[in-house]
Residue, then its C-alpha position, 0 to 999 in steps of 0.5 A: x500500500x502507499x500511503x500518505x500522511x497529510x499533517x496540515x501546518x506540520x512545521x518543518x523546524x519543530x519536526x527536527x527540534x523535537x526529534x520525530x524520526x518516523x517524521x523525518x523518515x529516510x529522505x526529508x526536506x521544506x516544500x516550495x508553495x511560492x506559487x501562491x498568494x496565500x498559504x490557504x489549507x483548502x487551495x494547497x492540498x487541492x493543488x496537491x492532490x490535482x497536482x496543479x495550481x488551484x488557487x485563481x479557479x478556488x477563489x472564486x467561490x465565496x466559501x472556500x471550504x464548499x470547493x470540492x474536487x471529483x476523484x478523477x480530478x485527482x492523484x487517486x484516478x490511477x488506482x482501483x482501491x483508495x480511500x482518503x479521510x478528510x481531505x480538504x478540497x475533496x473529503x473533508x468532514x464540512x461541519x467539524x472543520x467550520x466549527x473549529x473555525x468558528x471556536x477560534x473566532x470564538x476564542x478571539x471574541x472572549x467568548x470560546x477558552x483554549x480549552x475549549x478549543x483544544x478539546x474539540x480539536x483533539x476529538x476530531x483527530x481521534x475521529x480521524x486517527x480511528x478511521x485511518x488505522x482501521x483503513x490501514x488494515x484494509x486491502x487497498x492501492x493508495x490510502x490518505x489520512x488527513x490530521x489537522x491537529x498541528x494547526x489547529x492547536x498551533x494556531x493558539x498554541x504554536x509558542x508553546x513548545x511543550x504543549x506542541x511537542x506533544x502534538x508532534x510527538x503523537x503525529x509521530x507515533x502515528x508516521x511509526x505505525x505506517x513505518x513498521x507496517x512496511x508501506x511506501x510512505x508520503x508524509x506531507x504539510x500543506x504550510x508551516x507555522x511560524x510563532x506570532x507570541x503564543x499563537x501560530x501563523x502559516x509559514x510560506x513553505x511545508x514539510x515533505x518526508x519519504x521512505x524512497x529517494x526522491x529526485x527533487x532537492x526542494x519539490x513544489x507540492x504540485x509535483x507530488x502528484x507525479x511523485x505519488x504515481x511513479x513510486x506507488x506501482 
């Protein structure tokens, strides 16, 4: 099985500081996402996923959250059995991501705690956390999981380094399970974090890591889709 980790705002400088080697992997390095205006999660894992640049065709649309890609549209057209969970721009869970996005505002109008905030962030993660090991038992060509986790604490907690390095730290026990199952792994960011105080913005790069060379010191995160089709048959 291939399989791809896409850890939203996952920053790269945080993975090595932490030490996540199943993160890391053998081969790891920062994408180059200067193709765009704005690092914005919706329109970097669109053009990820149709590996092309997505972003004049998303902003047209008032909510961005509402674009959704066809499969064929995708890197998962070239393969029989797939599944992908939670993928922004094509699977994504609607509700869950606009009520963490409403708990932020939230948070910032003095009405919502960190607290608060942390928790429903944590649920959603169990959520997918489940849903993607019990489809890592299942026979399939190509698997995506989708963990937002390091951005939505991030945002409010980026400047906390011990509470983010136990974010990363459970990213990484997750990067471990794949690793010692034996698949072919992806993990990929959409963005990173940079710190403004306690909170967290994106970064104008993300973070990349593979189990198998690949030939790009410094890849466009719309050449994955390449990358992904000529190392999963």
């Amino acid at each position: 099985m291939f399989v791809i980790l896409g850890l939203d705002g996952l920053e790269y400088e945080y993975v090595l500081e932490f030490n996540c080697r199943n993160l890391m992997q053998e081969y790891y390095g920062k994408t180059d996402i200067s193709m765009f205006k704005e690092p914005r999660t919706v329109v970097i894992w669109s053009s990820f996923l149709a590996g092309r640049n997505l972003e004049e065709e998303i902003l047209k649309h008032e909510d961005l959250w509402s674009f959704r890609l066809k499969p064929e549209q995708t890197l998962f057209s070239g393969f029989k059995r797939w599944k992908a969970i939670d993928v922004p721009g094509f699977t994504h869970k609607y509700e869950e991501h606009s009520h963490e996005r409403r708990l932020l505002k939230g948070f910032f109008d003095s009405k919502v705690t960190i607290q608060e905030y942390d928790q429903v962030a944590l649920e959603h993660h169990k959520e997918n956390k489940k849903e993607f090991l019990e489809a890592l038992q299942q026979d399939l060509d190509i698997l995506m999981g989708y963990f937002p986790l390091a951005d939505t604490i991030g945002h409010l907690s980026f400047g906390v380094k011990t509470k983010m390095k136990i974010i990363y730290r459970e990213l990484d026990s997750i990067a471990a399970i794949v690793r010692s199952a034996g698949h072919r792994l992806l993990v990929i960011s959409d963005h990173g974090m940079k710190p403004v105080g306690r909170f967290g913005d994106h970064s104008n790069y993300g973070f990349w890591s593979t189990n198998f060379k690949v030939d790009v010191e410094r890849p466009k995160i719309t050449q994955f889709r390449m990358i992904v089709e000529a190392n999963s048959k």
